[in-house]
C-alpha positions in Angstrom: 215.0 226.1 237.1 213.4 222.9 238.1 209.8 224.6 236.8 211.8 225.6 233.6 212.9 221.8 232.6 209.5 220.6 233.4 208.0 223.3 230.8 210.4 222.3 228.2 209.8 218.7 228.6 206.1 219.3 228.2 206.6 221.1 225.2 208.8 218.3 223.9 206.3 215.8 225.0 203.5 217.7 223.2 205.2 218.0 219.7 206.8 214.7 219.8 203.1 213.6 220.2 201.7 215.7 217.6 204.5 214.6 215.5 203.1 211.3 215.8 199.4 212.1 215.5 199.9 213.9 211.7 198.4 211.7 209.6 200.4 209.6 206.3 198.8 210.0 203.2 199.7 207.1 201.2 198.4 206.9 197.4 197.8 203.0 195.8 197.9 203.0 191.9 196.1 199.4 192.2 194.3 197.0 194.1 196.4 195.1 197.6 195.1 191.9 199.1 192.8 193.0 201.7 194.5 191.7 204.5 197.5 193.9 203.1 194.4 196.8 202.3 193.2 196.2 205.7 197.3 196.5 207.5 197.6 199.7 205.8 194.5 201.3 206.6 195.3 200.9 210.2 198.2 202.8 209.6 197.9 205.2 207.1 195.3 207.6 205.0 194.9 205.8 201.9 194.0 207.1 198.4 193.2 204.9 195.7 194.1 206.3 192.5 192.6 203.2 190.4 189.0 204.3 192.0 189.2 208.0 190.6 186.7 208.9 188.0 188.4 212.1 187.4 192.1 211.8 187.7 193.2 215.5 187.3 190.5 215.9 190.0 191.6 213.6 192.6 195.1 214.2 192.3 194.3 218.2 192.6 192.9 217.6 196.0 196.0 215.0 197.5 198.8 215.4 195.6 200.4 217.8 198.2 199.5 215.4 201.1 200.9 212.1 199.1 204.4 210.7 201.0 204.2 207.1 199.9 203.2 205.6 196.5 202.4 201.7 196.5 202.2 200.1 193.4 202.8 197.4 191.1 206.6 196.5 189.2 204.7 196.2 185.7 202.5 199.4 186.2 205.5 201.6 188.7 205.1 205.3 188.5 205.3 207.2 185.6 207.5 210.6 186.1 204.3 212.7 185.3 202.7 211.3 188.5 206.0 211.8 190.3 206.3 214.7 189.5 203.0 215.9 190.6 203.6 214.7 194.0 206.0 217.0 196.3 206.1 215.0 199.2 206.9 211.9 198.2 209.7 210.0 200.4 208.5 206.2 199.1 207.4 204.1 195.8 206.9 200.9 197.4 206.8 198.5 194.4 204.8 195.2 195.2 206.7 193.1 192.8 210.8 192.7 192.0 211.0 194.7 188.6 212.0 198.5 189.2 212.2 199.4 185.0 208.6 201.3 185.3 210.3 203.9 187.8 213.0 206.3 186.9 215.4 205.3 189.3 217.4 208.5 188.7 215.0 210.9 189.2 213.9 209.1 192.1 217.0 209.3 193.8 217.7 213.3 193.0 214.7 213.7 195.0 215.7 211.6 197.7 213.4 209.2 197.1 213.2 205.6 198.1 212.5 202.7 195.4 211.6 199.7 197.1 210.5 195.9 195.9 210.2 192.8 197.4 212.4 189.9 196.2 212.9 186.4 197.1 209.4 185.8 197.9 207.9 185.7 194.5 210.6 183.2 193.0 208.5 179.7 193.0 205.2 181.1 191.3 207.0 183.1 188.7 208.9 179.7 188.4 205.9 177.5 188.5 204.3 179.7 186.0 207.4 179.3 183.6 206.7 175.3 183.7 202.9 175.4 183.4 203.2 177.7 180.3 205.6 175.4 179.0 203.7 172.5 180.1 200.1 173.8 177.9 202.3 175.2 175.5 203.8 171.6 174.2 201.1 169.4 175.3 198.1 171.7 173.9 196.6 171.6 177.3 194.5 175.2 176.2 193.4 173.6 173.2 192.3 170.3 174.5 190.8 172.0 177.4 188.4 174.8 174.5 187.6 171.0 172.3 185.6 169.7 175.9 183.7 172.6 176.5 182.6 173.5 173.3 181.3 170.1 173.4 183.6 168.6 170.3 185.3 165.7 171.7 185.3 163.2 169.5 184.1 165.7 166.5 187.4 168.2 166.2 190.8 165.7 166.0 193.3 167.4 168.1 196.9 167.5 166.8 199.7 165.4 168.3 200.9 167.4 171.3 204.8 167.5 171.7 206.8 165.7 174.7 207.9 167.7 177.5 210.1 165.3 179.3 213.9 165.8 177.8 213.6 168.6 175.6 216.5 171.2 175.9 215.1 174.4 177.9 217.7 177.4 177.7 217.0 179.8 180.2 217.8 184.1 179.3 218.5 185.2 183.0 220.0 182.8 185.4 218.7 184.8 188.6 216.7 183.8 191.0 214.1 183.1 188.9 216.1 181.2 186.6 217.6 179.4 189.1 214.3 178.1 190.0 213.5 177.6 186.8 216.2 175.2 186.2 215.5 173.3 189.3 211.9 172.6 188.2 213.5 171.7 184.3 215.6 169.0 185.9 212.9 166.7 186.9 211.5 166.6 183.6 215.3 165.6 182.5 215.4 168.8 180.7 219.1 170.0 180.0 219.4 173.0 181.3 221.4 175.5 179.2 221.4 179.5 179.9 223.0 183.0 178.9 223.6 185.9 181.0 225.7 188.9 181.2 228.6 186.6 182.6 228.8 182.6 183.1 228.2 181.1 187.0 230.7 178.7 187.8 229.1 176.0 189.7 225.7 175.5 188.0 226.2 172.1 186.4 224.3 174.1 183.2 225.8 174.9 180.4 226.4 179.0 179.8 226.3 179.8 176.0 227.6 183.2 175.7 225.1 184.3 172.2 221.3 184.5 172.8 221.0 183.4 169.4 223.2 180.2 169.5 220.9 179.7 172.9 217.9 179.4 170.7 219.1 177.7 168.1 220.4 174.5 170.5 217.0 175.0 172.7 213.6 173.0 172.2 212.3 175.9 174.5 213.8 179.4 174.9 212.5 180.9 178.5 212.3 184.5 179.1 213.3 185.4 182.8 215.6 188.5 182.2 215.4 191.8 184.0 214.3 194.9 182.1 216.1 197.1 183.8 217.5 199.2 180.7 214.1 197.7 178.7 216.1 196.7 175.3 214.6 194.3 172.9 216.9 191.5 173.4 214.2 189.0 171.7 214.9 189.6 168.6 213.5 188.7 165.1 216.9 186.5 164.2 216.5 185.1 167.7 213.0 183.3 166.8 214.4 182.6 163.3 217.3 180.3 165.5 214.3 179.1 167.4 213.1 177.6 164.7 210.2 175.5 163.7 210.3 172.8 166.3 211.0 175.7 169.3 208.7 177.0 171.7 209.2 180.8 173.5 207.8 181.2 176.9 208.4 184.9 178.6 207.9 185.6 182.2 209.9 188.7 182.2 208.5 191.5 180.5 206.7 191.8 177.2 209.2 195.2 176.1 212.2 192.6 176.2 210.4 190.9 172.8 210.1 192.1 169.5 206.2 191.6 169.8 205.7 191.9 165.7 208.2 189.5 165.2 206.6 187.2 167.5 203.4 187.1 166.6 204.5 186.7 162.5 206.5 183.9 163.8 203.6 182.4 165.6 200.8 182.8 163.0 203.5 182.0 160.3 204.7 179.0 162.4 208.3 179.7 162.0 208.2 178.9 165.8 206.5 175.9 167.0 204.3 177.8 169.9 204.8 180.2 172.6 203.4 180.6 176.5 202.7 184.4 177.3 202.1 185.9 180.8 203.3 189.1 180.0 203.3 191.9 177.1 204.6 195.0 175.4 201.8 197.4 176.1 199.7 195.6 178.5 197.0 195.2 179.3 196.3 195.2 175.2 197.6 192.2 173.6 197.9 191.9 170.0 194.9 190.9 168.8 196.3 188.7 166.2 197.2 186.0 168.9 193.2 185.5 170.0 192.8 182.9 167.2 196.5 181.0 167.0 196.1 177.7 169.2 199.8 177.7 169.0 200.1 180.3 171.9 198.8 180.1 175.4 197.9 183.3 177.1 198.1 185.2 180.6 197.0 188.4 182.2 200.7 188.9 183.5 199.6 186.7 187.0 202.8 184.7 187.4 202.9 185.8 191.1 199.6 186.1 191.5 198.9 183.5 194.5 197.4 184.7 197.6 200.1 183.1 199.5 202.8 185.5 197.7 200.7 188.3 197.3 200.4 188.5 201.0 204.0 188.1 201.2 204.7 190.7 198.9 202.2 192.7 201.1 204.1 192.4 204.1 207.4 193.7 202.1 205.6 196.6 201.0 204.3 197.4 204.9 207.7 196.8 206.2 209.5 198.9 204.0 206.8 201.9 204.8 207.7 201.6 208.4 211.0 201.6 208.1 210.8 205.0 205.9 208.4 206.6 207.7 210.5 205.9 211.0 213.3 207.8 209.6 215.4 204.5 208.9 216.5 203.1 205.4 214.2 200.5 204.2 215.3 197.3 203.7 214.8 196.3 199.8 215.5 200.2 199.0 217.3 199.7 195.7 218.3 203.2 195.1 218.6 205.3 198.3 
């Protein structure tokens, strides 16, 4: 009997170890800090889809293998690319926006959707400002007058003050919040819409998006995109007016992009800062030459401080999934 136990034991001890020893494939649809590259490759088999010359071909030879998909809240995973992969248990999104995943047909498959929020807040914050900041002052322009070497030879237009101006605020979450807390030391009064007013704010909660850009000197996109309606609309900018200035952090789908960039080139708005766009990474091509609109390659989180942060998220929530637990910013499972 005794000889028995110790048999089964061994064979327990043998396939719990060979449990262990089967190696995660893990595919990454972009570039991770290296540090966070580096964490993950200690752990895991990693495939990098954005290095593939031939995609058909690389995803032939791993799609079987593939049980964790890291990627980016702008880029996500399309359902194609779900689809192809059977033995996906994890989309680890490295950001907090979830609208480039179906969340539905993640979670028939048992899928979990992860992101990382909370640690991405200030820089998409301190991004709002600084567009906001170039966007009234001209800071772009001036800064394209010195290196081209016409200072004193191309008269710059009068920039507009940023201290006091009205800022309403589409999206009072976290990102808003901070938002707000940054307008408040330029003396900004802070006003905002949402799907329901938060008692408590000291800000003033106007129920119509467009009656928020018609009393705002700046309208600030921070919004989720979770359903990825156009909520800025034409007859929003029109309220805007010719004096307003549009600055979106949130997603480029939320904006009627046409209408913006006839408002911009027609100056029906005063200016607009940009970090983010419909169909990116092509931006409408009309904008290159308007000095009334300051452009971004969607970087609002993009410090290395954060990324790491975000990083770590990502790493955690693979653990956690790949230890049979829940992970902790699963959204959907």
């Amino acid at each position: 009997m005794e000889e028995k136990q110790l048999a089964r034991r061994h064979r327990i001890n043998r396939a719990e170890k060979e449990t262990v020893s089967v190696p995660i494939h893990i595919l990454l649809t972009q570039p991770v800090p290296t540090a966070i590259d580096a964490s993950l490759a200690a752990k895991y088999v990693i495939h990098r889809l954005y290095e593939a010359r031939d995609i058909d071909a690389f995803l032939t030879e791993v799609s079987g293998k593939i049980r964790a998909v890291v990627t980016g809240g702008a880029k996500g995973l399309s359902n194609e690319l779900m689809d192809c992969l059977p033995a996906l248990e994890i989309i680890a999104i490295s950001g907090i926006g979830t609208d480039a995943v179906d969340l539905k047909r993640a979670s028939a498959r048992g899928i979990h959707v992860t992101t990382t929020p909370g640690v991405l807040t200030d820089d998409v914050a301190d991004m709002a400002l600084g567009l906001l900041i170039m966007a009234l002052r001209g800071l772009a322009t001036g800064d394209r007058i010195v290196r081209n070497g016409q200072w004193g030879k191309t008269a710059q237009p009068l920039a507009s003050k940023v201290t006091g101006k009205r800022i309403g605020i589409v999206g009072l979450g976290r990102v808003g919040h901070a938002i707000a807390q940054r307008a408040k030391a330029f003396s900004m009064p802070v006003l905002y819409t949402d799907r329901q007013e938060q008692s408590g704010t000291g800000y003033t909660f106007i129920a119509s998006l467009t009656e928020l850009a018609r009393q705002s000197d700046v309208l600030v996109l921070a919004a989720s995109a979770d359903d990825g309606q156009v909520i800025i609309s034409a007859d929003v900018l029109e309220a805007l007016g010719p004096q307003g200035y549009f600055i979106n952090v949130a997603r480029g789908k939320l904006v009627d992009e046409p209408a913006l960039v006839r408002a911009l080139a027609g100056k029906t708005i005063a200016g607009a800062g940009l970090d983010v766009f419909a169909d990116e990474p092509h931006v409408p091509p009309a904008l290159y030459a308007l000095e009334n609109v300051v452009l971004q390659p969607h970087r609002a989180s993009a410090t290395e401080e954060t990324r790491i942060s975000m990083g770590e998220i990502v790493i955690e929530n693979l653990d956690a999934c790949f230890a049979g637990k829940r992970p902790p910013t699963s959204v959907n499972t």
